[in-house]
Gaussian input, Z-matrix of N, CA and C with variables (Angstrom, degrees):
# hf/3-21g

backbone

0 1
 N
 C     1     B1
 C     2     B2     1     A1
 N     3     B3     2     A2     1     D1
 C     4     B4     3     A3     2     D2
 C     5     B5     4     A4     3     D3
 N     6     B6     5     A5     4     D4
 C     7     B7     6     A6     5     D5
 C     8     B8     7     A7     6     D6
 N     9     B9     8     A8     7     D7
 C    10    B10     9     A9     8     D8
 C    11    B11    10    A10     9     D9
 N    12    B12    11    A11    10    D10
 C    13    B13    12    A12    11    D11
 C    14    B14    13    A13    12    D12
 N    15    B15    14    A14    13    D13
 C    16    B16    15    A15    14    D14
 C    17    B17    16    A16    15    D15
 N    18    B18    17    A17    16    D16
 C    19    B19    18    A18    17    D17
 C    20    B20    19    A19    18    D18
 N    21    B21    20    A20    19    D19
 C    22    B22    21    A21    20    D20
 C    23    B23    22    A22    21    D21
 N    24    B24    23    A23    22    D22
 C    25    B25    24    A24    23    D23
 C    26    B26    25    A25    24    D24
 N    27    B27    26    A26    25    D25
 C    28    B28    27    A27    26    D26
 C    29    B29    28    A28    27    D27
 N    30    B30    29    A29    28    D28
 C    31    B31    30    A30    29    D29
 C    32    B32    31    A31    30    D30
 N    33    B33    32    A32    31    D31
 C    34    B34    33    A33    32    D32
 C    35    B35    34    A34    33    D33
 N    36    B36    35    A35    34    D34
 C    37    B37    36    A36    35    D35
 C    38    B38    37    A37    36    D36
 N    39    B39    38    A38    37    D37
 C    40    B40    39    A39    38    D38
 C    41    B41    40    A40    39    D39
 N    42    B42    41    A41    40    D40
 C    43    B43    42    A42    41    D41
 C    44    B44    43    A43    42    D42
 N    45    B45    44    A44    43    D43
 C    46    B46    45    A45    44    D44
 C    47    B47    46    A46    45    D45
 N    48    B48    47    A47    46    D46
 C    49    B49    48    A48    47    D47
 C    50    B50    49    A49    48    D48
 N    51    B51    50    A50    49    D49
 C    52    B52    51    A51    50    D50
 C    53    B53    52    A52    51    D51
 N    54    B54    53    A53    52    D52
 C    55    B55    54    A54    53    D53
 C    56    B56    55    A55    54    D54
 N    57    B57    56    A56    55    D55
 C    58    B58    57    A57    56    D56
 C    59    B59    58    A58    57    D57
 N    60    B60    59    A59    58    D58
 C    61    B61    60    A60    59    D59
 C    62    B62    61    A61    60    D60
 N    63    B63    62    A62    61    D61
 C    64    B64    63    A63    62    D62
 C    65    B65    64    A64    63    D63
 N    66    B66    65    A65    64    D64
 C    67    B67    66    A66    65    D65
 C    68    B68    67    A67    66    D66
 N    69    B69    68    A68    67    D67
 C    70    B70    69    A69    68    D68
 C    71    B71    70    A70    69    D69
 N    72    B72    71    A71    70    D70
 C    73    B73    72    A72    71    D71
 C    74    B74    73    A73    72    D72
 N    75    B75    74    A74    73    D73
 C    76    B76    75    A75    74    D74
 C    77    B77    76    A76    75    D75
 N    78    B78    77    A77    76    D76
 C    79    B79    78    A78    77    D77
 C    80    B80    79    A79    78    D78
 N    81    B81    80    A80    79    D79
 C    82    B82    81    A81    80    D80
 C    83    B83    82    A82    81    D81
 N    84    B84    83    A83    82    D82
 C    85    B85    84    A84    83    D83
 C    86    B86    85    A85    84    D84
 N    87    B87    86    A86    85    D85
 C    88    B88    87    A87    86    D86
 C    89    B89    88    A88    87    D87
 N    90    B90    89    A89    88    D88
 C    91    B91    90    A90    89    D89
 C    92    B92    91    A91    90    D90
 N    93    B93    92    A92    91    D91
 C    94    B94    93    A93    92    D92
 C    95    B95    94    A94    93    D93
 N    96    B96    95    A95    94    D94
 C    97    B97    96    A96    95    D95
 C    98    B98    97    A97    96    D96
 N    99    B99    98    A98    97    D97
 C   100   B100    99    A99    98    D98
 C   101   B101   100   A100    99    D99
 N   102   B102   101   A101   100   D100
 C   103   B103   102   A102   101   D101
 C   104   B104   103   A103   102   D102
 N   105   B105   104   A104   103   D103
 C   106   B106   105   A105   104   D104
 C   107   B107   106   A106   105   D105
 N   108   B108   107   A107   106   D106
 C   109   B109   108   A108   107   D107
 C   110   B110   109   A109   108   D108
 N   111   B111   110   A110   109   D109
 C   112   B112   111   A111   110   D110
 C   113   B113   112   A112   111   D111
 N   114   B114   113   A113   112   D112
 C   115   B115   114   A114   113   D113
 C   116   B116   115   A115   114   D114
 N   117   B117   116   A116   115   D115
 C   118   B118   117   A117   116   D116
 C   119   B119   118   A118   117   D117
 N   120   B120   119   A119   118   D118
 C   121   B121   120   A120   119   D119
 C   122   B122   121   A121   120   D120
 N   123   B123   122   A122   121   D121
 C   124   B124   123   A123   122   D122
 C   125   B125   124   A124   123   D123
 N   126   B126   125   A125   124   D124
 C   127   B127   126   A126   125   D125
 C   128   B128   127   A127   126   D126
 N   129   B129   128   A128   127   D127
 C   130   B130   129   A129   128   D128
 C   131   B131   130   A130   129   D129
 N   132   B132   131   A131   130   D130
 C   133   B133   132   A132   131   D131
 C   134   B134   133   A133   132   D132
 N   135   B135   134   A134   133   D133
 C   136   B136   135   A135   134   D134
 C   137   B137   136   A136   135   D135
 N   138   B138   137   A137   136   D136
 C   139   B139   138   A138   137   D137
 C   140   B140   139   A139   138   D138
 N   141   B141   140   A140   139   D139
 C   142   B142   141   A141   140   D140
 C   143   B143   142   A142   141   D141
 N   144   B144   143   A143   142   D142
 C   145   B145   144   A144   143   D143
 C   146   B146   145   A145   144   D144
 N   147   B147   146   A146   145   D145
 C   148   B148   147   A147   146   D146
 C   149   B149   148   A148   147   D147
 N   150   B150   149   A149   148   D148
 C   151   B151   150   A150   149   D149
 C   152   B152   151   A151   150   D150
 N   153   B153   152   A152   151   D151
 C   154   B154   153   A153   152   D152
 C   155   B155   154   A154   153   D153
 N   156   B156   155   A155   154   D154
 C   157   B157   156   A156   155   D155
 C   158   B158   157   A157   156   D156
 N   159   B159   158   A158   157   D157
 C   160   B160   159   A159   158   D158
 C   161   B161   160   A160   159   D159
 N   162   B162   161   A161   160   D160
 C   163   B163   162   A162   161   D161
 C   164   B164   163   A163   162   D162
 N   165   B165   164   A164   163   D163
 C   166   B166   165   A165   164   D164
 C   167   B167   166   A166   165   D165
 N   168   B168   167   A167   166   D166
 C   169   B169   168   A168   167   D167
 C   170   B170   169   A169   168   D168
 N   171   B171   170   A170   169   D169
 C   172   B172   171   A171   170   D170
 C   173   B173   172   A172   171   D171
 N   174   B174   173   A173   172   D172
 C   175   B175   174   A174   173   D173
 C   176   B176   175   A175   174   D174
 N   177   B177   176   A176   175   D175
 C   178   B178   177   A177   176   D176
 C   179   B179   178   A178   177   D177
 N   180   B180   179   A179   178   D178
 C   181   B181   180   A180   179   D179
 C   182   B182   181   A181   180   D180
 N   183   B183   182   A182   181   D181
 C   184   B184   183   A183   182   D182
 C   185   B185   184   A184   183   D183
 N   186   B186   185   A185   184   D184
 C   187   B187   186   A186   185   D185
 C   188   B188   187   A187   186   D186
 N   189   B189   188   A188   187   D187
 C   190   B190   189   A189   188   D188
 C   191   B191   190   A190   189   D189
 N   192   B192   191   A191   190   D190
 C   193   B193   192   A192   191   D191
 C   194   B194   193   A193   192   D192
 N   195   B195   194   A194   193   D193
 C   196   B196   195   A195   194   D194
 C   197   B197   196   A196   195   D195
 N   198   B198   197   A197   196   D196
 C   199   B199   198   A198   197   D197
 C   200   B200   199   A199   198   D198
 N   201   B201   200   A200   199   D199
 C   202   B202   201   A201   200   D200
 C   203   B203   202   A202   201   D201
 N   204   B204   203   A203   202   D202
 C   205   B205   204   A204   203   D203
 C   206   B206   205   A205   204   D204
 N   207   B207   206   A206   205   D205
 C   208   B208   207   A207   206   D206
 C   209   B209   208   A208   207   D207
 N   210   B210   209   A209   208   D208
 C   211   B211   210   A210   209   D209
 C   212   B212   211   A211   210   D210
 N   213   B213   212   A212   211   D211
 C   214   B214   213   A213   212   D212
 C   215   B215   214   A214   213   D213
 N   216   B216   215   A215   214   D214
 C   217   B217   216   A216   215   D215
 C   218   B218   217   A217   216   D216
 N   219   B219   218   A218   217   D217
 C   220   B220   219   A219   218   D218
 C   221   B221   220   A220   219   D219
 N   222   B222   221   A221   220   D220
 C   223   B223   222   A222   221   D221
 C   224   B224   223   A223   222   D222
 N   225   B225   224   A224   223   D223
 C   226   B226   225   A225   224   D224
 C   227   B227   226   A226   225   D225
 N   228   B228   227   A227   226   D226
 C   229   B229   228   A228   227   D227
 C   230   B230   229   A229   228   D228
 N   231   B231   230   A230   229   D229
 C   232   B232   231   A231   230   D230
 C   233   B233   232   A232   231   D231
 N   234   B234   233   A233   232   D232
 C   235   B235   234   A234   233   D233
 C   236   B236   235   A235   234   D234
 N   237   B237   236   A236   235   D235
 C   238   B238   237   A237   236   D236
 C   239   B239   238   A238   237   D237
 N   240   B240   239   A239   238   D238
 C   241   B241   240   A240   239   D239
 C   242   B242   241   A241   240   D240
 N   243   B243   242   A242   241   D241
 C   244   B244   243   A243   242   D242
 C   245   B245   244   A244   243   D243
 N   246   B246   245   A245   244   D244
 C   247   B247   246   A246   245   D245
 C   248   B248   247   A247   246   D246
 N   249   B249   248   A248   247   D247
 C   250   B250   249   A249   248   D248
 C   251   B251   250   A250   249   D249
 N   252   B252   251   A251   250   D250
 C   253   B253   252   A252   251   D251
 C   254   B254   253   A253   252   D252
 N   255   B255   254   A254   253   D253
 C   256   B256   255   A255   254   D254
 C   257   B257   256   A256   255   D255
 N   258   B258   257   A257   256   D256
 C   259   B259   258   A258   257   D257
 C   260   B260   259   A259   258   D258
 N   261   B261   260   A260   259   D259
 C   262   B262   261   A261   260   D260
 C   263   B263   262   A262   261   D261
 N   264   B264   263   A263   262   D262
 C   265   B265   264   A264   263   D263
 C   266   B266   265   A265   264   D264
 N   267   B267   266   A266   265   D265
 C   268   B268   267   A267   266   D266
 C   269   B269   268   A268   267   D267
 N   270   B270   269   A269   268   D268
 C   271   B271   270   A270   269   D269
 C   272   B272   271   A271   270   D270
 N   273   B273   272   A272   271   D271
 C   274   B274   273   A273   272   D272
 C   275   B275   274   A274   273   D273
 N   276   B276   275   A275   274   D274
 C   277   B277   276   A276   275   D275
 C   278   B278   277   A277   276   D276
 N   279   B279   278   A278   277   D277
 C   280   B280   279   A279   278   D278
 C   281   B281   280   A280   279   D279
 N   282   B282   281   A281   280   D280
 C   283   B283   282   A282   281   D281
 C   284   B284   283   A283   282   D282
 N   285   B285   284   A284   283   D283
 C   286   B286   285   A285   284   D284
 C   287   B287   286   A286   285   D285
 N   288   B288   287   A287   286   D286
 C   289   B289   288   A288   287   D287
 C   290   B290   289   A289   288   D288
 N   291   B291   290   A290   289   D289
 C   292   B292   291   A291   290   D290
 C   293   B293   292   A292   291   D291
 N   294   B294   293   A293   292   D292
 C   295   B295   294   A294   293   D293
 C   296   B296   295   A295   294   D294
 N   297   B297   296   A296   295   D295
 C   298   B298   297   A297   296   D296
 C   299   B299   298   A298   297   D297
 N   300   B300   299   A299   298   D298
 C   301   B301   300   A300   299   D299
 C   302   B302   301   A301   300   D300
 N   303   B303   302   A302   301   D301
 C   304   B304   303   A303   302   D302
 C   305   B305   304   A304   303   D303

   B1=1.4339
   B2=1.5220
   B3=1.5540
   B4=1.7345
   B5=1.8621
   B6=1.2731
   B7=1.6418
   B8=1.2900
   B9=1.9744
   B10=1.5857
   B11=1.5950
   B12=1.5825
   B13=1.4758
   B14=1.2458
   B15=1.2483
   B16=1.9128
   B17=1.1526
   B18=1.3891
   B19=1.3498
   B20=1.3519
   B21=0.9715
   B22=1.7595
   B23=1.6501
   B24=1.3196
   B25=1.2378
   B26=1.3856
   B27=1.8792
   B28=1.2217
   B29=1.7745
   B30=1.3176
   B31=1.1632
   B32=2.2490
   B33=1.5604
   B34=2.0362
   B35=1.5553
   B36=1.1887
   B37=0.9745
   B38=2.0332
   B39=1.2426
   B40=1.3915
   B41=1.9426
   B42=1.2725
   B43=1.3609
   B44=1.6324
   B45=1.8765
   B46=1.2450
   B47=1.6055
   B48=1.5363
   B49=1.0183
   B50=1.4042
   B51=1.4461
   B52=1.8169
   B53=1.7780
   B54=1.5218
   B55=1.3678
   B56=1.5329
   B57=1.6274
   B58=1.3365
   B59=1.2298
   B60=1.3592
   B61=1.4877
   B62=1.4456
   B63=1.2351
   B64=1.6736
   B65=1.6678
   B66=1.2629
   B67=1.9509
   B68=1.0635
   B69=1.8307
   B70=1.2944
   B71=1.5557
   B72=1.0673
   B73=1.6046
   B74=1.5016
   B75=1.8112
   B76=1.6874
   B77=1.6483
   B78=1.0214
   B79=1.7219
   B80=1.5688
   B81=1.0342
   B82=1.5764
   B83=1.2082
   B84=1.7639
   B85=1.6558
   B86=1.2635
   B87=1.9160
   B88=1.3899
   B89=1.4427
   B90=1.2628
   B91=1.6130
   B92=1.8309
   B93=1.3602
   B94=1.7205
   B95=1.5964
   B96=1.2304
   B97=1.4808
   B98=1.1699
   B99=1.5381
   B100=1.2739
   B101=1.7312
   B102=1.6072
   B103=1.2017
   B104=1.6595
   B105=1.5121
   B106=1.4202
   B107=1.8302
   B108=1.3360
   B109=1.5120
   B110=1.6001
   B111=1.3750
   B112=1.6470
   B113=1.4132
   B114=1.4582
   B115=1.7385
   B116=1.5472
   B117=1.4581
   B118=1.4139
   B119=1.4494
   B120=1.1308
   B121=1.6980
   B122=1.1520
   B123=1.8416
   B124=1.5910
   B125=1.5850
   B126=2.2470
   B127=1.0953
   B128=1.7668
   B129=1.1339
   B130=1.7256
   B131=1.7910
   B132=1.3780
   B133=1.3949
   B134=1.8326
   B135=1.1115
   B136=1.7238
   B137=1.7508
   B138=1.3788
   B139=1.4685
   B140=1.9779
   B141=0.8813
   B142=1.7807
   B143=1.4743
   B144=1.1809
   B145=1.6707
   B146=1.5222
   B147=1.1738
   B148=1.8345
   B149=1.5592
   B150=1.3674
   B151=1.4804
   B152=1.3710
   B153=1.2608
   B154=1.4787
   B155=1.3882
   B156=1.4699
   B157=1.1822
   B158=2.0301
   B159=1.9776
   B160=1.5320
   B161=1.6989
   B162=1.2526
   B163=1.1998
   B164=1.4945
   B165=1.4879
   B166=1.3121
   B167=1.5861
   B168=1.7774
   B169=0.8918
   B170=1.5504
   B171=1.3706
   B172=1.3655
   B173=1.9062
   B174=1.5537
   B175=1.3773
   B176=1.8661
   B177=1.5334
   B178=1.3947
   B179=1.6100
   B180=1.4498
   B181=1.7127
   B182=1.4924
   B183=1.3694
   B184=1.4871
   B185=1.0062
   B186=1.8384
   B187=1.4005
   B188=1.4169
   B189=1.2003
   B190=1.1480
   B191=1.1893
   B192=1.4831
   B193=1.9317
   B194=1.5431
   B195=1.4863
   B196=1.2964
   B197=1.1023
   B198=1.3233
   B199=1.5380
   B200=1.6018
   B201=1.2397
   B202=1.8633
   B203=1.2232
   B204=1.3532
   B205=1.0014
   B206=2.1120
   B207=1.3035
   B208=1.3530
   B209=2.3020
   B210=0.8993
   B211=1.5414
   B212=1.0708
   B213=1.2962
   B214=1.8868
   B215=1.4200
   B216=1.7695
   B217=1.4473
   B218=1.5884
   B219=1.4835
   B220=1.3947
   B221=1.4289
   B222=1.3302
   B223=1.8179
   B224=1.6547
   B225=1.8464
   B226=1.3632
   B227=1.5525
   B228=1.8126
   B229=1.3909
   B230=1.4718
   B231=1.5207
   B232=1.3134
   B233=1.8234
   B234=1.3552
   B235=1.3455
   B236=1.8304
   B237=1.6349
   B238=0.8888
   B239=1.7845
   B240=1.6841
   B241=1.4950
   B242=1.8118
   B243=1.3856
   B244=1.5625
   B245=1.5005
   B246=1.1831
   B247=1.3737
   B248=1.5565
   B249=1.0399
   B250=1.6041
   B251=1.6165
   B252=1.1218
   B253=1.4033
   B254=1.9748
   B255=1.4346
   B256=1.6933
   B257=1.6187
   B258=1.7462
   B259=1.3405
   B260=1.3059
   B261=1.9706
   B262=0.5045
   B263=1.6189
   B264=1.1867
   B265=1.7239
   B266=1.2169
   B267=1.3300
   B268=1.9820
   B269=1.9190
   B270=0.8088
   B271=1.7670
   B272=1.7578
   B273=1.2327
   B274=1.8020
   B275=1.1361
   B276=1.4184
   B277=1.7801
   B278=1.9908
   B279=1.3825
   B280=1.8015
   B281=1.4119
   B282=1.4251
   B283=1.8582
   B284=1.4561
   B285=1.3536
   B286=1.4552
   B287=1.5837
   B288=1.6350
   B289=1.9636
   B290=1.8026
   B291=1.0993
   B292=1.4655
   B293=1.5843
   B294=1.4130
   B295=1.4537
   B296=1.7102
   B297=1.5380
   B298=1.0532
   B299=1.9851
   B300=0.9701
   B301=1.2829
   B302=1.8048
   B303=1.3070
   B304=1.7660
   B305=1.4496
   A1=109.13
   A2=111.79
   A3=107.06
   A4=86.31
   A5=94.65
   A6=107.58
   A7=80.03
   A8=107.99
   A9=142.54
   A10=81.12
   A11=134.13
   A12=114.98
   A13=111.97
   A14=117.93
   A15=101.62
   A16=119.48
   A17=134.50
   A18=134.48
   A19=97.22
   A20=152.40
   A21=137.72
   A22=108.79
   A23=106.56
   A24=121.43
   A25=107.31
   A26=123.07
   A27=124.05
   A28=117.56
   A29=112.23
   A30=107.01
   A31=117.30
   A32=74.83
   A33=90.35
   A34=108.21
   A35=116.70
   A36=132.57
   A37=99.46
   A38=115.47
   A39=111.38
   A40=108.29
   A41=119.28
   A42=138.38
   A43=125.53
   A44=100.08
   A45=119.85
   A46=103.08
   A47=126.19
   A48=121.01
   A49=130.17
   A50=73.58
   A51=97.98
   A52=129.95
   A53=103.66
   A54=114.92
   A55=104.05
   A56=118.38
   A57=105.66
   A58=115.52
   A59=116.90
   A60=119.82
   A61=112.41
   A62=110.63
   A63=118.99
   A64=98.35
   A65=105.40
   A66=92.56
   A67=105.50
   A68=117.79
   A69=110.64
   A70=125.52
   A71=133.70
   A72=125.90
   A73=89.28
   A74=113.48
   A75=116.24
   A76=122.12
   A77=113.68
   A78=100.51
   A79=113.51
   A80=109.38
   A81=109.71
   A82=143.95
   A83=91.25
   A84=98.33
   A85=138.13
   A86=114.40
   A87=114.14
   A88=109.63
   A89=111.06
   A90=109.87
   A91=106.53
   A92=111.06
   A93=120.03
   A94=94.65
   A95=126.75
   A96=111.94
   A97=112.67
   A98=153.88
   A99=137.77
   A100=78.86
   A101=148.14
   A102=137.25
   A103=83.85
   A104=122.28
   A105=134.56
   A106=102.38
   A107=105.05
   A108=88.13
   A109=97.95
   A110=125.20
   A111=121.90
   A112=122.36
   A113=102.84
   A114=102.19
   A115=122.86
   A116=106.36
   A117=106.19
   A118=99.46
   A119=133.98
   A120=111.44
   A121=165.98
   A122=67.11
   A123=113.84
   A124=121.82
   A125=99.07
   A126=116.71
   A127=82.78
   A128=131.62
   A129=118.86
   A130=87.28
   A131=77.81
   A132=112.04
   A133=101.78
   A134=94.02
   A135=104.42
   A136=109.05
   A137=110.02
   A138=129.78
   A139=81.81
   A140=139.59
   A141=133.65
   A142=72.61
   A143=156.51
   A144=153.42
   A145=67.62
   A146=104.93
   A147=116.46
   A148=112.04
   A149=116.10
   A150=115.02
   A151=116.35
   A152=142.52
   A153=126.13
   A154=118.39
   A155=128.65
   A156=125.75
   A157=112.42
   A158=90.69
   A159=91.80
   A160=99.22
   A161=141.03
   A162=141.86
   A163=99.55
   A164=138.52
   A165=140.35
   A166=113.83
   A167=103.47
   A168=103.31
   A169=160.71
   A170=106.30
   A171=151.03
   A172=93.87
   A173=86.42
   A174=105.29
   A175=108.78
   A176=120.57
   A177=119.57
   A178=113.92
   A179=117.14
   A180=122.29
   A181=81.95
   A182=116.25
   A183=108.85
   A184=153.72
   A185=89.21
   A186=115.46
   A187=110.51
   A188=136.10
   A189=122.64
   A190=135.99
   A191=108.44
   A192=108.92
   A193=101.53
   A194=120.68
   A195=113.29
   A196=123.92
   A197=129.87
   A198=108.83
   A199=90.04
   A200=123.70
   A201=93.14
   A202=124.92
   A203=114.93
   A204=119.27
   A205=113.87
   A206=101.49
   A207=87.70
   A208=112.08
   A209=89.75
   A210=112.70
   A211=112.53
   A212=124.34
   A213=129.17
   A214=111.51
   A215=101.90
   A216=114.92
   A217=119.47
   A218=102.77
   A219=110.79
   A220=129.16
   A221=129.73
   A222=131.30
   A223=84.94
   A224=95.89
   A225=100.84
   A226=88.11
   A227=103.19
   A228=121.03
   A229=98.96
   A230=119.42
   A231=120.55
   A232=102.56
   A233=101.86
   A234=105.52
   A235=119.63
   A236=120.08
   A237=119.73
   A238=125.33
   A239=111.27
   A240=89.30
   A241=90.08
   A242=94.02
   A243=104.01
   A244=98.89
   A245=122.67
   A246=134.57
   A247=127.39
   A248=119.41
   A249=133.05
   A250=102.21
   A251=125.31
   A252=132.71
   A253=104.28
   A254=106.47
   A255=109.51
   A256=80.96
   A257=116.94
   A258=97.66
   A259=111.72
   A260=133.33
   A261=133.13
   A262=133.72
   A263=110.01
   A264=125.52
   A265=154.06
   A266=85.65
   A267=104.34
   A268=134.37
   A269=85.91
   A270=93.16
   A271=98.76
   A272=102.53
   A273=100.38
   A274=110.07
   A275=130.75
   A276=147.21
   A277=82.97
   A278=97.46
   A279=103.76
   A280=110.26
   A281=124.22
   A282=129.79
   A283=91.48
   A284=137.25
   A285=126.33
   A286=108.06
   A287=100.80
   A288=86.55
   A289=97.32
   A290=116.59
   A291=114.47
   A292=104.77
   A293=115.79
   A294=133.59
   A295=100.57
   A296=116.93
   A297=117.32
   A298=106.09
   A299=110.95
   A300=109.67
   A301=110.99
   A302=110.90
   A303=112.99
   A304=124.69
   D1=147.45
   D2=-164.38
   D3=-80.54
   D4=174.41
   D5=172.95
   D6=-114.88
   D7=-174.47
   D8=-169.25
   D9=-78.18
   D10=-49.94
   D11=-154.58
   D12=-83.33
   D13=12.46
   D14=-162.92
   D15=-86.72
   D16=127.72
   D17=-154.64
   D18=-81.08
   D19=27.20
   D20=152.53
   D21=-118.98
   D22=67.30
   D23=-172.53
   D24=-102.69
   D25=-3.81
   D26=179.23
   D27=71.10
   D28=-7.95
   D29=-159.73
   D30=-86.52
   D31=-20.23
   D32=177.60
   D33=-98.01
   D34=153.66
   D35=-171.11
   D36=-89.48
   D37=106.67
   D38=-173.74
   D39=-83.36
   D40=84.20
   D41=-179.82
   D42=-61.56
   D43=-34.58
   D44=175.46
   D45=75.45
   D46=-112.24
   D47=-168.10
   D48=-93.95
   D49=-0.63
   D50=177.73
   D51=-91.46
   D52=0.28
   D53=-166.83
   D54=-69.27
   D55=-34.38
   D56=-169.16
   D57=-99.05
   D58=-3.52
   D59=164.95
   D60=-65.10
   D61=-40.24
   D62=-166.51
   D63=-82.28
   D64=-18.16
   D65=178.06
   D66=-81.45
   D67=-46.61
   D68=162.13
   D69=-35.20
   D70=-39.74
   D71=-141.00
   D72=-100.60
   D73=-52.67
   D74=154.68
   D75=-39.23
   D76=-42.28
   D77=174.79
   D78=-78.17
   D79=-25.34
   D80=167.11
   D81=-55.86
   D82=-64.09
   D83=146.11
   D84=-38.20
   D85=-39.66
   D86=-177.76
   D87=-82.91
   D88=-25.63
   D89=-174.72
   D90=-77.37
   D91=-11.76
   D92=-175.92
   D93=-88.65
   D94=-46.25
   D95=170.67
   D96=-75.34
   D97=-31.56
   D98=-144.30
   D99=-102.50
   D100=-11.12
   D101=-162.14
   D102=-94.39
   D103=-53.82
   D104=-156.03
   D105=-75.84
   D106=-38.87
   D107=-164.89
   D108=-103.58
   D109=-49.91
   D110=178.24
   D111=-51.29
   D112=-49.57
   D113=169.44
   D114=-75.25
   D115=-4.91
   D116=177.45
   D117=70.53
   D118=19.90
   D119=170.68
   D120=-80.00
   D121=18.20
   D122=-171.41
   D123=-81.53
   D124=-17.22
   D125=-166.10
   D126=-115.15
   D127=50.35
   D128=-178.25
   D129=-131.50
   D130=178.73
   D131=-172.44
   D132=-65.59
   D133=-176.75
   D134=168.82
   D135=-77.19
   D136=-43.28
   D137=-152.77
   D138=-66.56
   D139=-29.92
   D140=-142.60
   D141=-107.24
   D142=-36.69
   D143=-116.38
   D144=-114.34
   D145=-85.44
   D146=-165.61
   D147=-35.86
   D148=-53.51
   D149=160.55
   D150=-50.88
   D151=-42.68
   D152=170.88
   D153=-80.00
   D154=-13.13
   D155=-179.48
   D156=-83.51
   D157=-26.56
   D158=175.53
   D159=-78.57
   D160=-36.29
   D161=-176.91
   D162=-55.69
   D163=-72.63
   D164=174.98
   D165=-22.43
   D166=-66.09
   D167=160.15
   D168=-17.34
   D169=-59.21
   D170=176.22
   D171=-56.26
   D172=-81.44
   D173=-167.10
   D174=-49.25
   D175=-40.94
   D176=173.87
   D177=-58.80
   D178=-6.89
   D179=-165.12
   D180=-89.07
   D181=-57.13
   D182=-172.74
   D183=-39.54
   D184=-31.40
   D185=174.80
   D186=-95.96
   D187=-32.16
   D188=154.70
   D189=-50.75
   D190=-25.24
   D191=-174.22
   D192=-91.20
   D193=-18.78
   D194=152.10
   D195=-81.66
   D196=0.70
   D197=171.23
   D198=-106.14
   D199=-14.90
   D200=161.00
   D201=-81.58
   D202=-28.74
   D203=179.67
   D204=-58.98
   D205=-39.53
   D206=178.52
   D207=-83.48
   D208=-23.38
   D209=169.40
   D210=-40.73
   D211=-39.43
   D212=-142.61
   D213=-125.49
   D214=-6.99
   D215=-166.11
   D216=-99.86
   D217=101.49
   D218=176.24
   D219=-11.77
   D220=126.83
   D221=-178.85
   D222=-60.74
   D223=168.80
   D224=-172.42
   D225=-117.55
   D226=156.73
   D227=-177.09
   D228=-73.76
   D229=168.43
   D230=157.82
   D231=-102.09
   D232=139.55
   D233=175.21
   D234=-17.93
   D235=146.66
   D236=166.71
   D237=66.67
   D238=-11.28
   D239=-175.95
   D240=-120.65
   D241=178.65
   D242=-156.56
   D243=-128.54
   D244=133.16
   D245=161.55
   D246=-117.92
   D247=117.64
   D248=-151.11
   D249=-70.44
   D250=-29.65
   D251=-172.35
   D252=-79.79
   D253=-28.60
   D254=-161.35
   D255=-90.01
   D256=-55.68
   D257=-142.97
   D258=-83.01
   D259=-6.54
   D260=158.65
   D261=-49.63
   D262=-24.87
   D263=139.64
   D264=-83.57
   D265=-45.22
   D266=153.15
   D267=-88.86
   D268=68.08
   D269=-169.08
   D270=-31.03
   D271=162.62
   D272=178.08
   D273=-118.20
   D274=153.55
   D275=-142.24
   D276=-42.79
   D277=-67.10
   D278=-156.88
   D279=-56.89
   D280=-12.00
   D281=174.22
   D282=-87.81
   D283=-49.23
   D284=-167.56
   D285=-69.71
   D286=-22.24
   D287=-168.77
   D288=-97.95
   D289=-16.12
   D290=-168.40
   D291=-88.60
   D292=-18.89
   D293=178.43
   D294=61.41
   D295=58.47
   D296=170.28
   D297=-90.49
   D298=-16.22
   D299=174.15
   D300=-93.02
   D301=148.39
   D302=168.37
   D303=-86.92

């Protein structure tokens, strides 16, 4: 007999790689009406528009410099072994403090 947790319950829509794009684009939408129609900011000035568009703004930089930031960031070694391609760029703690590299 199924239990309440069993994941073939039919009930989600299985999207695959597409699920978090579409939550994205769904939370957007709801947060673009509840900004446009609840706050009324539809009935404001320019100056309140410009303040939420620099806030949007702002907030999209953030997320981008974290997704480069995790994007751009070298895999990590496992203790003790050496790869000629990394360390030839990445000097290791004891070459940076002994200043065997220039």
């Amino acid at each position: 007999m199924a239990g309440p947790n069993d994941r073939d319950r039919g009930d989600a829509l299985a999207l695959g790689a597409w699920n978090t794009p579409l939550a994205m684009l769904i939370g957007a939408t709801k947060s673009t009406l509840i900004v446009l129609w609840f706050t009324h900011l539809v009935e404001h000035r320019t100056s309140a528009r410009v303040a939420l568009a620099v806030a949007v703004g702002l907030a999209l930089c953030l997320i981008a410099f974290t997704v480069l930031d995790v994007r751009t960031r070298r895999p990590a070694q496992p203790a003790g072994t050496t790869d000629a391609a990394t360390s030839a760029v990445w000097p290791s703690p004891n070459e940076r403090e002994s200043g065997l590299r220039g």
